[in-house]
N, C-alpha and C positions, 0 to 999 in steps of 0.2 A: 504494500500500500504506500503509495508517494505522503513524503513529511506534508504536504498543505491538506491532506484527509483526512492525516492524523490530528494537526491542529485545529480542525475543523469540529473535530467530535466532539458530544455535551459531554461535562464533568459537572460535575456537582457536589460542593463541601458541605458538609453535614455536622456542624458541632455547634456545643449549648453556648460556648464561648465566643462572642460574635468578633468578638476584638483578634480572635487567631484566625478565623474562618475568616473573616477580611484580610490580612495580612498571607493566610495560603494560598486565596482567591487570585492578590492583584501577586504572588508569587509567579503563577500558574502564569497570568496575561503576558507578565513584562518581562520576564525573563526563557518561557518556554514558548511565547508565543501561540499560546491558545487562544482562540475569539470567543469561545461557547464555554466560559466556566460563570457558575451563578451558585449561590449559599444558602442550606437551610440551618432553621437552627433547633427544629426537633424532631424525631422521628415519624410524629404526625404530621410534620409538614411535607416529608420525604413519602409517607402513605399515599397522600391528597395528589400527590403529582400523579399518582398513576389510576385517580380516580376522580378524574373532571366532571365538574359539574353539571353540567348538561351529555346528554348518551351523545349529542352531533358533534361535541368537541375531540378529537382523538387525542388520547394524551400528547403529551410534549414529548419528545424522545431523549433518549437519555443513553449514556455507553457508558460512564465508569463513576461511582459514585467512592468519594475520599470518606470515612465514616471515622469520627472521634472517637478514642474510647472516653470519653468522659458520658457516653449513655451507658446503662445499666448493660453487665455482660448478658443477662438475658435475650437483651433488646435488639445488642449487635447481632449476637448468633440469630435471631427472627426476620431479621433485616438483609444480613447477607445468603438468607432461604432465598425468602423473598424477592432479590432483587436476580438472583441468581434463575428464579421459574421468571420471572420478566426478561430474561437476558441481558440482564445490567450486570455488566464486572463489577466489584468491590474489591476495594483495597483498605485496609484498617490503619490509621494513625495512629497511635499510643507511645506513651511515659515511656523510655527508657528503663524505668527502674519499676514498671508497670506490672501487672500478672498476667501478660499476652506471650508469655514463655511454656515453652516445655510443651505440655501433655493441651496447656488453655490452647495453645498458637497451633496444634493440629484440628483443634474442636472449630476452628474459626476456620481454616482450611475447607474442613467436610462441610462445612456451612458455604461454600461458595468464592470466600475468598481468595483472591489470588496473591498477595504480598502483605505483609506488617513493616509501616515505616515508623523509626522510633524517634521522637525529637531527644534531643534538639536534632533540626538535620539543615543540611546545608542544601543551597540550591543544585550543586555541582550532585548531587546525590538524587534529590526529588525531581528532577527533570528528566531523567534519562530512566528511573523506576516507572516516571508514571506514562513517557514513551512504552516502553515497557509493557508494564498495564495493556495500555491501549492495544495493541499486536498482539496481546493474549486474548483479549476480547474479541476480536477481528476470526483468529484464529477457534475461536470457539465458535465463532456464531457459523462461520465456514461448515467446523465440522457436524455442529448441530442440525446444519440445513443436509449435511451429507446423511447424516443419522436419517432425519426424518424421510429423505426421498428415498434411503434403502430401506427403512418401513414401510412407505408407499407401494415400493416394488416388490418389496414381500409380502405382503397385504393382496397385491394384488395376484401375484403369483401363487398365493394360496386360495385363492377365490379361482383363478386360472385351473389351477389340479382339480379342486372340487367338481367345475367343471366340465372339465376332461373323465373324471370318474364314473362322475353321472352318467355321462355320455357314452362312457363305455359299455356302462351296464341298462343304458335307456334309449328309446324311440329320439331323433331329434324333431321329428316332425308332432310324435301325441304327447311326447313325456311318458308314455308307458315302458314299463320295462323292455327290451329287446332282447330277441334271440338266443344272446350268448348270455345272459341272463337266466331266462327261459332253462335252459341244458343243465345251468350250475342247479338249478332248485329240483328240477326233474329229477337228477345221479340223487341228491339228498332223500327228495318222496321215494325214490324206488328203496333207497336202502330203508328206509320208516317202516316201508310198506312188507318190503321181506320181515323184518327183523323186530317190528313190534305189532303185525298184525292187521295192518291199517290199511284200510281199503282207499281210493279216490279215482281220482281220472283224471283224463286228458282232453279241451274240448277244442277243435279243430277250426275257427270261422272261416269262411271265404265267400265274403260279400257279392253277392249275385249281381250281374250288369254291370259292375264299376268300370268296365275298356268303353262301355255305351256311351258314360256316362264324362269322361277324363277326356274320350275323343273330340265328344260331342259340344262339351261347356270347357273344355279346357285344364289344364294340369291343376291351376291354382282351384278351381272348385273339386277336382277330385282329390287336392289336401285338404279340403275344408270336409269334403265328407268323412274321408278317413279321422277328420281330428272329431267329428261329430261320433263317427261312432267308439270311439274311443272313451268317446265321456259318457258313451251308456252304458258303456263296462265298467265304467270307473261307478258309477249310481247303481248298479246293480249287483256286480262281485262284491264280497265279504270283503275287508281288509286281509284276514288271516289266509285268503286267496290269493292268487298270481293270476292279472291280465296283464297280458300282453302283444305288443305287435310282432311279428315274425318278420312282416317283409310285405311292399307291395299291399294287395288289399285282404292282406290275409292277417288275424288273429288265432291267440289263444288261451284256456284257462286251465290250471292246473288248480284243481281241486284235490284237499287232501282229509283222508281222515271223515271222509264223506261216504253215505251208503248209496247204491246203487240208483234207489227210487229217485233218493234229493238231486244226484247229477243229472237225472233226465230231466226232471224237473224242471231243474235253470236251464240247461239246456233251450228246453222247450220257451222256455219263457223269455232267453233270448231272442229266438228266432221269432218268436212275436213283438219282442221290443223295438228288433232290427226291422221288421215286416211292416211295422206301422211306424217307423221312422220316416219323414217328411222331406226331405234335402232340398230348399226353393234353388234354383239353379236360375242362370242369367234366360235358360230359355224354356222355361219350365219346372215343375215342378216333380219331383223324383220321389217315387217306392221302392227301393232296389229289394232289400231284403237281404235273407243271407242262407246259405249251405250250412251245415254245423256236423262234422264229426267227431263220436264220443270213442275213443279207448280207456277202457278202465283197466285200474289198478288192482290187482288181484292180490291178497294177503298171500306171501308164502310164494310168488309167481316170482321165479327168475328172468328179470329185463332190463335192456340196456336203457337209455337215455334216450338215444336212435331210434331202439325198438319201436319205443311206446308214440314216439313223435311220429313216424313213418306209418304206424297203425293209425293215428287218431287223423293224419292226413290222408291216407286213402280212403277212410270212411267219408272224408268228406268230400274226395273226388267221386263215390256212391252217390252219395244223397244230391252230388250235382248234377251226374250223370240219369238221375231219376226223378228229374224237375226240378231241382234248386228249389229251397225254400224249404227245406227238411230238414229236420235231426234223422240221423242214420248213426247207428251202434256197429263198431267193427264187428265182422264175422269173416274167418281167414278161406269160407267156405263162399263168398260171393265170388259171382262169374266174373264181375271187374275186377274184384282183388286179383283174382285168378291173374287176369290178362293180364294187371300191371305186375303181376311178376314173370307172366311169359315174356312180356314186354324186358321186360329187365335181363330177361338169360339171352333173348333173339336178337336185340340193338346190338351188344358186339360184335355179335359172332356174326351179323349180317354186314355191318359196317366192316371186318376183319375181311369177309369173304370178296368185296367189292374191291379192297386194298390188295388182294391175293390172287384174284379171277378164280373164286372157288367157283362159280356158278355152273351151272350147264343146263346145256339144251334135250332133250328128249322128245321124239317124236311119235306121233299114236296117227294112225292113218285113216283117212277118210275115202269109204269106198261107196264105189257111185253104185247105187242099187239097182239097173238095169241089166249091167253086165259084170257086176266085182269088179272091174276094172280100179285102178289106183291110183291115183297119179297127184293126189294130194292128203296132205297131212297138217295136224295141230302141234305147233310148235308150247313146247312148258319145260317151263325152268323147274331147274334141281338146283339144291345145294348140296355141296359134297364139304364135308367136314369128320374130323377124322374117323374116315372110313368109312363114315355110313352119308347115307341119300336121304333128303328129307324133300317135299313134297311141298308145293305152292302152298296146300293149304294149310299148312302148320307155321309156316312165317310169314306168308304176305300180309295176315290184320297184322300184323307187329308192327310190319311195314309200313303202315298203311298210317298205323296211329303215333308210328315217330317220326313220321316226313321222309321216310327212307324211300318210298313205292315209285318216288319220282326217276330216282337213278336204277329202280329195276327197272322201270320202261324203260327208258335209254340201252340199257346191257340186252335187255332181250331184243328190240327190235336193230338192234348192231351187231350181236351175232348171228341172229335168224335171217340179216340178210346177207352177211357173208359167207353164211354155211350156206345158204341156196347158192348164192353167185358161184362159190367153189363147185357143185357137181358139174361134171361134164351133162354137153346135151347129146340124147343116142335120137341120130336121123331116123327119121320114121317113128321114131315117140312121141307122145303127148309132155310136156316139159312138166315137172312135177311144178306142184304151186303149193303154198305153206300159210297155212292162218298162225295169226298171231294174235294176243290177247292183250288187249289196253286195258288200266284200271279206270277208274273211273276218273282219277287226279290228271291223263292225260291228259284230259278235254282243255286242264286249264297251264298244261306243259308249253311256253313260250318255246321252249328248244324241241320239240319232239319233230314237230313238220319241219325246220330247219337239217335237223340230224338225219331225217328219211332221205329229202329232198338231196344232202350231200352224199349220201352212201351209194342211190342208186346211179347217182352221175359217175364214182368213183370206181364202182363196179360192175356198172355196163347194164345191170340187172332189168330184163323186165317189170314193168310195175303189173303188169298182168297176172304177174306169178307169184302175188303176194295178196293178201285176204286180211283184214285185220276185224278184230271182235269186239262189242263191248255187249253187256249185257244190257237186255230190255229195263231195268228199275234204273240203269245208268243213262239210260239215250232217255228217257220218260222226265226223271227229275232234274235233268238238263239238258232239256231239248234245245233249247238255244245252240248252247255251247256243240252238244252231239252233233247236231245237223248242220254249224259250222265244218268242224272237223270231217265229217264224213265226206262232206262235198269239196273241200280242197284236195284228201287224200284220193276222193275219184278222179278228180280233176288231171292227177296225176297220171293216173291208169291205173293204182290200185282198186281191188274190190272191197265191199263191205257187208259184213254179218253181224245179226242182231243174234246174243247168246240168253240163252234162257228165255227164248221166247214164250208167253201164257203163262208167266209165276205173276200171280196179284194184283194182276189188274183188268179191268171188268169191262175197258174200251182201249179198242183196236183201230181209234180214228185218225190218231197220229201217222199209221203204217201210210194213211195217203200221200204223204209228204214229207216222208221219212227216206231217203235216197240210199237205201240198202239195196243188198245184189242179194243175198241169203236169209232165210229164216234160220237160226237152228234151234229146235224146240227143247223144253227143259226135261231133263234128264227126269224129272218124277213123276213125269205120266207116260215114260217109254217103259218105268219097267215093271208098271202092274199093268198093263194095258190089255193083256192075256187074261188078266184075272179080272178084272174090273173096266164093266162095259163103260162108263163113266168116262175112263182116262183114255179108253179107246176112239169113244166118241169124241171128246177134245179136240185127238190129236188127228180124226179125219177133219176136223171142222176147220183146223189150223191149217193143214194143206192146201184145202179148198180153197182159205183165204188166201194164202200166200199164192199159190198157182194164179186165182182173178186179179191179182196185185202184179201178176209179171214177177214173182219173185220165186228162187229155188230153196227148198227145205233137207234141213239136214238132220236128221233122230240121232243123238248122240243116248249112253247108255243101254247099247245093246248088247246085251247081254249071251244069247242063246238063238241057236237057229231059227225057232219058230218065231222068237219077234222079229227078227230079221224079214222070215218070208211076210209077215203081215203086215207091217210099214214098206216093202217090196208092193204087197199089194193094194193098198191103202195111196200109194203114189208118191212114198218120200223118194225125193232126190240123191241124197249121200247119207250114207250110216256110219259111226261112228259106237265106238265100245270093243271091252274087253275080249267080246266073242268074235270079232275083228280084227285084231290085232294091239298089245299091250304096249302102252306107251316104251321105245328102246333108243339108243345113241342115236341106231342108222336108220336112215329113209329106208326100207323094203316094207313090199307088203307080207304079211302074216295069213292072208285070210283060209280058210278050212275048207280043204277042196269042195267038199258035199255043198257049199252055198257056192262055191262060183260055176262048179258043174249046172246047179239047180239052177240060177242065174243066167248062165248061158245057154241052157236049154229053153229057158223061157224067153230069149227074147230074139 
């Protein structure tokens, strides 16, 4: 601090003696050159300074107060507190031959003090002490403001962690607890639950329409309803419970130490809380509702943490899968559970298989019922995995319901038409031609007529000698998209078959304007049709139609000769099934002399 700052700072003498306290005063002016020294002469007047008379005056300021010992030693040590919680240095004057020694002169020290000057003293001595002084005060107020800001900053950086803790263990968007939260109390209830008896449960939310509703009004109103439903959990769960968010628009409650009845109970009465929850939205007014999966806590039942969460979530993908708006109680015997754990074994090994080229082709042959003649076949994929052959219909729902079924159309309709393009063609044959089967996802496959349209360029390929499938409940509930696709894939020069034609549906008006080349009728009324005049009747009435339509029919699931001769005679087009020929690698026909003899004898 530059010497004209230092002279610049208040002092203030303080003694009963007015005649020294004047003589210290103009000391202090005329020989140290200080501007700001001024005299009290009792310790109430040294009080009063720092307690102005009106609240709008601020005190007078003040840095180093000189203090007489001719006050009461009491007095001094209440004064150098005092001035010390105001940040006023003090320095104490006293006798020479005074009792400010020894054990007094540390007591005056703790009290605030920073030096004892003893008279008599000479100028040469009180000028440079009370410099002095002044650079200790300076230095204390320095480190005082250093104190307080690393208080500040620890203050805040523990308010900072608290936060941070919170946040570990909580929602930031509801405040409710999260996840990883969630897991720590579950490991806790399961061990309660082995080990003292205690029953409870897991309940699983997942608010019905919230994509509707986030797409529709926007992200900020689909945190407004998540925070809304949060606070009915919060009004309705027990404290001695756990809600919480998971993630996304899904909740859940761990209930403990609860019996069977009481979880349905709330359960249930959530999903009426949730059900008649109101949400005003910027463009509407919203009911979503909500799904609710219960897994309970079974006394004495060995489960992970995982377990119970994974159970009490596929119940609730049940009770979605079965109109939302349900409590459903885990059972490891439902068809869904079922799937989503076939689901669980088939996603690798189908995504493994794609990385691998385990797949393969098989072909099952279609013979033209006039004369057995051959000359086309049903292309179906296999999977081969170690060592054994598994069949379309044991993986494609798996396929189907993890977004896989898109790259199996791609694989089958790229090798089905490079395995056709590889056969040589024998002059004077009919060129064999190969149906191929589309799922239903094709229809909305941006790559699939791209990938067709390159292959047959690339491989010279007839489009004539290719056939492709979908089923009737596929071209029906997407007729749009179907009769798209059908018509560009003719357009090409492929043909087109509808599969399973006559499964559940009660008008055939569509067939006017549906641009198929084949019927081929469903396999459940080709193979009682011997036995049950019904399924026989059907499948004349089906011919009839397809034939007044210009279109050729196929009876797939023939089984045995005599349903062969009688769709033979009946008028189908091509037969297909076992008794035919069993789906194998190679394109040959299979078929059983006694039908192609009979066959060519009739025609």
């Amino acid at each position: 601090m530059a010497f004209d700052q230092l002279c610049a700072m208040e002092i203030c003498v303080v003694d009963e003696d007015p005649v020294r306290a004047q003589r210290l005063s103009a000391l202090l002016r005329d020989e140290g050159d200080f501007t700001a020294v001024s005299w009290l002469d009792s310790q109430e007047a040294l009080r009063q300074r720092f307690s102005p008379a009106s609240p709008f005056d601020p005190p007078r300021p003040l840095h180093l107060a000189l203090l007489s010992d001719s006050l009461p030693a009491d007095n001094v040590l209440s004064l150098c507190k005092m001035l010390d919680e105001q940040g006023v240095t003090s320095v104490l004057m006293a006798d020479a031959g005074g009792a400010w020694r020894g054990a007094e002169a540390n007591r005056v020290f703790d009290a605030g003090a920073v030096d004892i000057l003893f008279r008599p003293w000479s100028e040469t001595e009180v000028i440079p002490r009370i410099f002095l002084a002044l650079r200790l005060h300076q230095e204390r107020l320095v480190r005082r403001r250093r104190e307080v800001h690393l208080e500040k900053e620890l203050a805040e950086r523990r308010v900072m962690e608290a936060r941070l803790k919170h946040r570990v263990g909580h929602d930031e968007l509801t405040g409710l607890p999260n996840r990883s939260q969630l897991e720590g109390a579950l490991e806790l209830a399961l061990i309660r639950a082995q080990n003292f008896q205690r029953s409870g449960a897991l309940l699983y939310l997942d608010v019905d329409h919230f994509k509707l509703l986030n797409d529709t009004e926007g992200h900020e109103s689909g945190d407004k309803l998540l925070t809304g439903v949060a606070g009915v959990l919060r009004r309705r769960v027990l404290p001695r419970h756990l809600a919480v968010r998971i993630g996304g628009d899904e909740f859940a409650v761990l209930l403990e130490n609860t019996t069977t009845e009481d979880v349905l109970k709330l359960a249930e009465e959530l999903r009426e809380l949730l059900h008649e929850y109101r949400f005003e939205g910027c463009l509407g007014c919203y009911n979503l509702g909500a799904s609710i999966g219960v897994a309970l806590m079974s006394p004495g039942e060995s489960l992970q943490a995982g377990e119970l969460l994974s159970r009490a979530d596929q119940a609730c993908h049940v009770a979605k899968r079965r109109g939302r708006n349900r409590v459903h109680c885990y059972d490891p015997e439902d068809p869904e559970v079922v799937g989503l754990k076939r689901d669980a074994t088939w996603v690798p090994m189908l995504r493994q298989a794609l990385r691998n080229g385990s797949f393969a082709l098989e072909f099952q042959p279609i013979v033209r019922a006039r004369d057995g003649a051959c000359c086309h076949y049903e292309a179906l994929i296999r999977l081969l995995e170690n060592g054994k052959m598994y069949s379309p219909g044991e993986f494609i729902p798996s396929a189907e319901r993890m977004g896989l079924i898109h790259q199996l159309d791609l694989w089958v309709v790229e090798a089905a038409v490079d395995r056709l393009a590889a056969m040589p063609l024998t002059e004077g044959q009919e060129p064999i031609r190969l149906s191929i089967n589309l799922s239903a996802y094709a229809l909305r496959n941006p790559v699939l007529m791209p990938l067709l349209e390159r292959k047959l360029e690339m491989t010279g390929l007839s489009p004539r000698r290719l056939m492709f499938e979908i089923t009737e409940t596929t071209a029906v509930t997407q007729l749009k998209q179907a009769r798209e696709l059908v018509e560009r894939m003719r357009s090409l020069g492929c043909r087109f078959a509808l599969d399973d034609f006559g499964s559940g549906f009660s008008t055939f008006n569509y067939l006017k304007h549906f641009p198929v080349d084949m019927l081929k009728i469903d396999g459940s009324f080709v193979v009682n049709m011997l036995k049950n005049p019904t399924d026989e009747l059907l499948v004349r009435s089906m011919v009839e139609l397809a034939h007044s339509l210009d279109k050729q029919v196929i009876a797939e699931f023939v089984e045995d000769e005599a349903t062969a001769r009688r769709l033979r005679e009946i008028g189908v087009d091509y037969l297909q099934g076992f008794y035919l020929g069993r789906p194998q690698s190679r394109m040959e026909s299979l078929l059983p002399p006694s039908f192609l003899g009979a066959a060519r004898a009739g025609s």
